[in-house]
N, C-alpha and C positions, 0 to 999 in steps of 0.2 A: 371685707373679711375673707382670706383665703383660709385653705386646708393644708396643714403641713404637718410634720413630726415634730416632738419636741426638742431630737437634736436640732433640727430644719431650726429651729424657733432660736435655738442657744446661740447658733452663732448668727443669726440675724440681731440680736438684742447686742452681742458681742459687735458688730460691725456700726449699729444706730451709738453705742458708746465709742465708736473714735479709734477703737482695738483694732490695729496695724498688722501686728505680730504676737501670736502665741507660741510660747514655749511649751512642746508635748509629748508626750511619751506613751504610744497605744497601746492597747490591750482588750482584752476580752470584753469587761464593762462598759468601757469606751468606744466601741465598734462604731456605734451608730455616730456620736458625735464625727468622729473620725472621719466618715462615709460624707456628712454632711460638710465639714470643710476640708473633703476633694472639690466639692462645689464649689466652693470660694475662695479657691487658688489665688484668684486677682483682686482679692478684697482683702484677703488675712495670709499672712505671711506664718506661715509652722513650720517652728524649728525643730528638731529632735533631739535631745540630749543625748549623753552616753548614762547619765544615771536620773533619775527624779529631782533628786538633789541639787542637781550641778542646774538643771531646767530650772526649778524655785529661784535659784543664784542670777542667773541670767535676767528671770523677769524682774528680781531685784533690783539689779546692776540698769535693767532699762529703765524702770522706773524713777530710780536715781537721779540718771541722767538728763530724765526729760521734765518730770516732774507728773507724769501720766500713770496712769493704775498701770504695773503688771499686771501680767497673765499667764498661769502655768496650768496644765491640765496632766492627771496621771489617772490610771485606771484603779481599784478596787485593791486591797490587803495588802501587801508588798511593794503596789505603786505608789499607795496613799501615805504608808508612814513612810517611804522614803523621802517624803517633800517634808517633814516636821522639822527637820533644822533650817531647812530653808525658809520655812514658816517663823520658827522662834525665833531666826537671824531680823528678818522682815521686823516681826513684834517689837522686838526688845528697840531695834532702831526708828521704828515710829515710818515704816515705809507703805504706801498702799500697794497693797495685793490683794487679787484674787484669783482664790485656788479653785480649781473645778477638779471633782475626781467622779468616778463611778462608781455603784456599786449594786451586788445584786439584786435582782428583781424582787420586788415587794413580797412576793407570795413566798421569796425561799428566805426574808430576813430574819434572824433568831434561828437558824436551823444548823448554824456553823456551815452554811455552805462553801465551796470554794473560794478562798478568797475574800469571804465576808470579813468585814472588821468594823468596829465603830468607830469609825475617823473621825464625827464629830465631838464624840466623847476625849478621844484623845488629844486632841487639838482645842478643846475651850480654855487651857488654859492660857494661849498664845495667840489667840484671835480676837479681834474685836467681837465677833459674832461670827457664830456660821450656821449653819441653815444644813435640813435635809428632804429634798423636797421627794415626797411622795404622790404628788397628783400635779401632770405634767401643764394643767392650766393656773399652773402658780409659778411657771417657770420664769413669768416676762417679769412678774413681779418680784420674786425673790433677787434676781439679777440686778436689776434695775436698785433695789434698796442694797443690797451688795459693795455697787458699784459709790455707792452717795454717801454709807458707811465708811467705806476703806477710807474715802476723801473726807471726810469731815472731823473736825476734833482736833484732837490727834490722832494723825494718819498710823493707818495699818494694815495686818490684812484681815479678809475674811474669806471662808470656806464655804462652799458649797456641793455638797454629794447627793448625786442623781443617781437613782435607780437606773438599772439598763432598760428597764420597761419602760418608764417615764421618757427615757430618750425614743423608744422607738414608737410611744403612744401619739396616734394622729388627734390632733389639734385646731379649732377655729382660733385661729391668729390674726391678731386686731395692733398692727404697730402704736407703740405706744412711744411717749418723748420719754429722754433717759432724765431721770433727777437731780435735779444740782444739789451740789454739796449744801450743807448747813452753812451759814455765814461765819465766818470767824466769831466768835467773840469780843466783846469788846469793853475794857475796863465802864468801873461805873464812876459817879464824877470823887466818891468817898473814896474809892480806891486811889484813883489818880492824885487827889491833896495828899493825900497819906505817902505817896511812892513821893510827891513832889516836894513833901517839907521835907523827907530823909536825905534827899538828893540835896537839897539848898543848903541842908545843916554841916552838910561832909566836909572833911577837910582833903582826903584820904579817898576819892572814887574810883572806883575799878569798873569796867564794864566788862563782864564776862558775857557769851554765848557760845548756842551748841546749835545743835541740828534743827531746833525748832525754830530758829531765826532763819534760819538758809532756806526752810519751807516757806517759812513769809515772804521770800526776798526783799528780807531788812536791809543788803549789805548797804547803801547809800547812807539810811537814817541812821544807820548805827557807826558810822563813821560822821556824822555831822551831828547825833547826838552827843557822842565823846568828847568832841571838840568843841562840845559851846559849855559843858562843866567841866574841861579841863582835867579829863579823863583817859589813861593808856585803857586797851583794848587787849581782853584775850579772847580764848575761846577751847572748848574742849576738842578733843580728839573729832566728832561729830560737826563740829562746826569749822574744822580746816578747808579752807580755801572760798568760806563765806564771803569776809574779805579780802580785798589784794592784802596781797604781802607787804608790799611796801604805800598802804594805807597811812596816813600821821598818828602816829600815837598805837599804832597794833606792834605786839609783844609776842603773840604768836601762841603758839599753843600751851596751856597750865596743865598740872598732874605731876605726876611719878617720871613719867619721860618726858615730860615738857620740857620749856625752856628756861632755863632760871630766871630770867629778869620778869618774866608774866608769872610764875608759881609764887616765886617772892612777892612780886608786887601785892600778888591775890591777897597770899598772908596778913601785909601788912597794912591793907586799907581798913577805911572805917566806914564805907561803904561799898556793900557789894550787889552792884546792878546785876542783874543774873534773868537773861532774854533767852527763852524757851532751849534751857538747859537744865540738864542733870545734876543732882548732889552724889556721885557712886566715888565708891574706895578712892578708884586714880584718880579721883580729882579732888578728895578731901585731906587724905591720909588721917590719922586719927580726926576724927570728927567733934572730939571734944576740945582740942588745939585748934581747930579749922579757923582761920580769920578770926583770930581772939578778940581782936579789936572793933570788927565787925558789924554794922547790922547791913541784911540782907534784902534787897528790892527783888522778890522772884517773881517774873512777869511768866506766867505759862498759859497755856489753853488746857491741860489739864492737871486739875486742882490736887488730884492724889500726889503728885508731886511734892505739892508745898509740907506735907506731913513727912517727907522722906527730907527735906532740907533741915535750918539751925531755927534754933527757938528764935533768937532775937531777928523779928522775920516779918514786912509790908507782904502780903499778900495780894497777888493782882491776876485776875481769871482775864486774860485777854490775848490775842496773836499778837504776835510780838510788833509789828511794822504797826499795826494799828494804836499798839501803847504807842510808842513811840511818835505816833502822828497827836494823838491825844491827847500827851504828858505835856508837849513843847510848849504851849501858850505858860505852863504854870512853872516852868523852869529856867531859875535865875542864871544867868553866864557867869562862868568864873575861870580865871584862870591856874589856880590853882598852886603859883609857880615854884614854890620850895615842893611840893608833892613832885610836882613832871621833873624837877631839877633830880628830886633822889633818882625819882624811873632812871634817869638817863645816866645814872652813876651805877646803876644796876645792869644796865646793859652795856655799858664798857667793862663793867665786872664780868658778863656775862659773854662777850668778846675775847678775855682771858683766859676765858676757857675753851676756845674752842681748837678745833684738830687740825695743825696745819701740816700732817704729814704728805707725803707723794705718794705717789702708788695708787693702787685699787683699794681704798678705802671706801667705806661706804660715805662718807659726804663726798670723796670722790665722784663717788658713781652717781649719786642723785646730780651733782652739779651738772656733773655730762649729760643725765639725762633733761635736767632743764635747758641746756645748749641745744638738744637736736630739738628739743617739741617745741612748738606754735603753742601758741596759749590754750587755744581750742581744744588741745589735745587734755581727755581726761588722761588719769593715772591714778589704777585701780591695784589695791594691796591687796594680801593674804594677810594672816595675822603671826605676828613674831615680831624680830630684830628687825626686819627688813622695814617691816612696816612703822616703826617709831621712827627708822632713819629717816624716811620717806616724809614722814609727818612733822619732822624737823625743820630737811633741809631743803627740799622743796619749794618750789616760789610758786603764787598762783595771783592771776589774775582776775580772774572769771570763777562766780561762784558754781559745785556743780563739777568742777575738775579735779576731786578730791574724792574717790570712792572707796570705803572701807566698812571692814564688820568692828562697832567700835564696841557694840552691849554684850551681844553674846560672845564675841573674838571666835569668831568660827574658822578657825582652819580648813582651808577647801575651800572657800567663799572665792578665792580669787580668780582664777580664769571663769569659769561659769558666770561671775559678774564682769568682768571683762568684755566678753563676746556677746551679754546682751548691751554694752556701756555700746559698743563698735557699730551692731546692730540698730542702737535707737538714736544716735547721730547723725550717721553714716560717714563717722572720720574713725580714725585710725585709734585706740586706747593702749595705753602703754599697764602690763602689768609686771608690781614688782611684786617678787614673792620667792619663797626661801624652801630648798631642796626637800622641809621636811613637809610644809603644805604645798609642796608641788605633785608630795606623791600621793597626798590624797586625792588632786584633781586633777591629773594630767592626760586621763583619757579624756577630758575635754579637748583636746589638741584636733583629737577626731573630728567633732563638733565644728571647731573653726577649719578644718580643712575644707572638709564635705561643702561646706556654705561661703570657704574664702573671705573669712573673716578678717579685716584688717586690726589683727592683734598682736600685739609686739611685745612678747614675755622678756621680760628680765632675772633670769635666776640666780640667785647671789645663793652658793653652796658653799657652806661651811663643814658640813658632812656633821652635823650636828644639833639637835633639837638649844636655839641657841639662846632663847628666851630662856627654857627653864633651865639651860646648864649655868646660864649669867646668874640665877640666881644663885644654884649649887655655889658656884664660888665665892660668891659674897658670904649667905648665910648658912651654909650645912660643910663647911670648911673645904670644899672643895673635895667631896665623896660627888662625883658623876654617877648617878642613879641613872642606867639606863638613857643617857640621853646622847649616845653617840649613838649613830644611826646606821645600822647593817647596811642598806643601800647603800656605805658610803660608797663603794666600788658600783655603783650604775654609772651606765652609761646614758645619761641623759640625753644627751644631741644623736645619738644612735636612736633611742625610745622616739623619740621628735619624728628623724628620720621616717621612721617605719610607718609613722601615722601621720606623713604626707606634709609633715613642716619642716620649712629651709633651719636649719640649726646648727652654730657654730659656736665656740669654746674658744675665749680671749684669755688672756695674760698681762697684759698692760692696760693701761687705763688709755692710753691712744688705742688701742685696740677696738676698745670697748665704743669708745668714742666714734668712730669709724664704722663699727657694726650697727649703730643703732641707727647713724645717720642714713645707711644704705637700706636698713629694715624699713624706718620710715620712709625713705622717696621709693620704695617699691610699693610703697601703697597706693600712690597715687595713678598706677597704671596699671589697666583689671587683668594684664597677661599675666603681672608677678604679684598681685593684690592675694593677700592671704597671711596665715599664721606666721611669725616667725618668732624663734628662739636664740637667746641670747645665753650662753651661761658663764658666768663670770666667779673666780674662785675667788672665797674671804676666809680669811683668819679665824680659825673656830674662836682666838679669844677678843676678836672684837667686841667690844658692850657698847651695850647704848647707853650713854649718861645725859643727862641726869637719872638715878631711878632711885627706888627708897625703896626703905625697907617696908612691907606691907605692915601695914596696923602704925607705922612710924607718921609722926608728927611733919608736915610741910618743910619745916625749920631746920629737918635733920636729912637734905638732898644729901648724898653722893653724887658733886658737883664734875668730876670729870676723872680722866684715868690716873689723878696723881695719888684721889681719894682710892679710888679702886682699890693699885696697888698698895698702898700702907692700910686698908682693910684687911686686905690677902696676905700680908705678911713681908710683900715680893720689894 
């Protein structure tokens, strides 16, 4: 039993759980912690953001990547709520974190002191649990279940706020082992008959997944379970790049901006396998048309789910890899082949629609950027145009190279998850991301200079908020509210410049091609290893199709620009 502080103690519990790198942002509350990993330079890596925010994103974006707890730490009122979107991004996506903040000492709490705020209060509705600990020999403990929290379930984060007194209270400290997560769950044998007569009876299978498969690391079974019922494969916006792309039988992403032959197929099965995934808007559209023909297998780990899905509905409480190992003995083979024969008519239907112009298109630009990355390479979104195109046209092999905000759609989410995706690799991440969520995060550039982050931005600027003007045109007659963008006239690769990143401005689509290739091999050598920027100009009226109209029926895609235009009039 030694004698230490309770900071002393925070990051020793933080280094016995496996924590590399924290993302942090000092301050007054935080002093002592801070003080305490100066100590532990060679043990934990701290990085500093330019906002709280942008710091949540990053431990995000790490945890993403590795599949490990974030770590973000901010000081007391002003530090603390600047981490709540980064926190309800975290929530809403099912990601583990946890937040460390500080806050006034016990004896001034309730007094409005400086800076005082109830960040647990604020924050319950977005965490699994958070914690405030008041007596600093509770510190190994809280941590420690913390940590065992975020990880089990359904992942997520949780909070923790320390008094600055509790950090600098001396303590008998007794190392203790960190907690393993709760076991997955795992179907019961009525669940599994029940998933397994709906599967045997179908004519009509679909296997959808989302995020909560990619946390099981289903993508094998779920590509060998598809293929022994005779089943295409999608998957929501959350589950991009679960499987390869070119898996047998995957369709690619379902919703509003999916792809037609996986949104259609969804429609029209009479069976819908659905592996720890979401029922929301983009991926039902009216919900009382959703898969009319339908009944539903919803395999999840957590059950509040199943009341948010369709009536006609197999309920199964288990991790999705582990169904999947479970269900197989009770599941008859079938081929299925007038169902795969229609798929395969849907996706030569879905072939005719697609964009074969020249130029700096956005399937353009994604294609290029599949030509310069290695597989390895993640490629991390902001949210807009950019990021549907992305989720399109993209190819992935490797699950885990697909990083995006898909529940909350947080704008600003993308360089701060970028630089921690680069950081908990240590390769190179590509992010794509669009002029108007560039300007909410682009003092992160800082960030990756300062620490020579090997992050290679792509900014496709249209000089215009491009998500919500696609809609303007569709549905409110083409009145532009607001969504041309003052900034149009920045200088973007001057901003770049100034905070120490290589940045150049292309015109052709060989340009382009040629700048990313160069951004990438300068990663590989720590003289020119660091930030760079790419900005690439797009057509304000480029849209992404498919998309529908919100509250509209599946059935009713706006399948590509021919619909566009005889929508618009044009």
């Amino acid at each position: 039993m030694r004698r230490i502080s309770g900071a002393q103690g925070i990051v020793e519990t933080l280094v016995s759980e496996g924590v590399d790198t924290v993302f942090a942002y000092p301050g007054g509350t935080v002093l002592e912690l801070f003080d305490a990993l100066y100590d532990a330079t060679d043990k934990i890596r701290v990085i500093e953001p330019t906002h709280e925010q942008h710091g949540c994103h990053s431990a995000d974006g790490y945890a993403r990547a590795t599949g490990k707890t974030g770590v973000v730490i901010a000081t007391s009122g002003p530090g603390a709520t600047n981490l709540v979107t980064g926190i309800a991004t975290a929530y809403l996506d099912s990601v583990p974190l946890v937040a460390i903040t500080g806050n006034v000492s016990n004896q001034m709490i309730g007094t409005d002191a400086f800076q005082e705020l109830d960040i647990t209060g604020v924050t319950l509705p977005i965490t699994k649990h958070n914690y405030f600990v008041r007596d600093a020999n509770r510190l190994q403990e809280v941590l420690r279940e913390a940590f065992r929290l975020a990880n089990s379930g359904r992942r997520g984060p949780v909070l923790v706020d320390i008094p600055a007194d509790v950090q600098r209270a001396m303590i008998d400290w007794q190392d203790a082992e960190p907690l393993p997560a709760d076991e997955p769950p795992r179907a019961s044998r009525d669940e599994l008959e029940a998933a397994a007569t709906a599967i045997n009876r179908s004519r009509r299978p679909f296997v959808y997944f989302g995020g909560g498969a990619v946390w099981s690391g289903a993508s094998q079974e779920i590509i060998d379970f598809a293929k022994k019922i005779g089943a295409p494969i999608g998957c929501s916006l959350m589950g991009v790049s679960g499987v390869p792309t070119d898996a047998p039988g995957f369709l690619g992403m379902e919703g509003m901006h999916g792809h037609f032959a996986s949104t259609r197929a969804m429609y029209e099965c009479d069976c819908l396998i659905a592996l720890g995934a979401r029922f929301n808007d983009r991926s039902t559209g009216d919900r009382t048309k959703f898969a009319p023909s339908g009944k539903v297998v919803h395999v999840d780990v957590d059950t509040s789910e199943f009341s948010k899905s369709l009536e006609d509905q197999v309920e199964v409480k288990s991790d999705v890899r582990a169904f999947l190992e479970d269900v197989a003995e009770l599941i008859e083979p079938n081929t299925h082949e007038e169902w795969v024969r229609h798929v395969r008519e849907l996706r030569a239907q879905e072939r005719g629609y697609a964009d074969y112009r020249e130029g700096l298109t956005p399937k353009n630009v994604m294609e290029a950027i599949d030509a310069a990355r290695s597989e390895d390479v993640a490629v991390v979104t902001d949210v807009g145009q950019h990021q549907m195109w992305a989720a399109q046209y993209l190819r992935f092999t490797r699950p885990r190279t697909f990083i995006t905000s898909g529940g909350l759609g947080t704008m600003g989410f993308g360089l701060g998850a970028a630089n921690g995706v680069a950081l908990a690799t240590g390769r190179p991440s590509i992010l794509v991301t669009g002029d108007g969520s560039f300007a909410m995060d682009m003092a992160e550039m800082i960030t990756a200079a300062d620490h020579h982050i090997p992050v290679c931005i792509v900014l496709l600027n249209n000089g215009v908020l491009g998500m919500v003007r696609q809609m303007q045109s569709l549905f409110k007659g083409q009145r532009y509210a607001m969504t041309t963008l003052r900034h149009g006239g920045a200088d973007f690769c001057a901003i770049a410049r100034g905070m120490g990143v290589e940045a150049t401005r292309v015109q052709t689509i060989e340009e382009f091609s040629e700048a990313l290739g160069r951004a990438l091999l300068a990663q590989g050598d720590p003289a020119t290893e660091g930030p760079k920027l790419i900005e690439v100009p797009i057509d304000k009226d480029e849209f992404v199709t498919p998309v529908l109209r919100i509250g509209a029926s599946m059935d009713e895609l706006i399948v590509n620009m021919d619909d566009v235009r005889a929508r618009m009039g044009r």
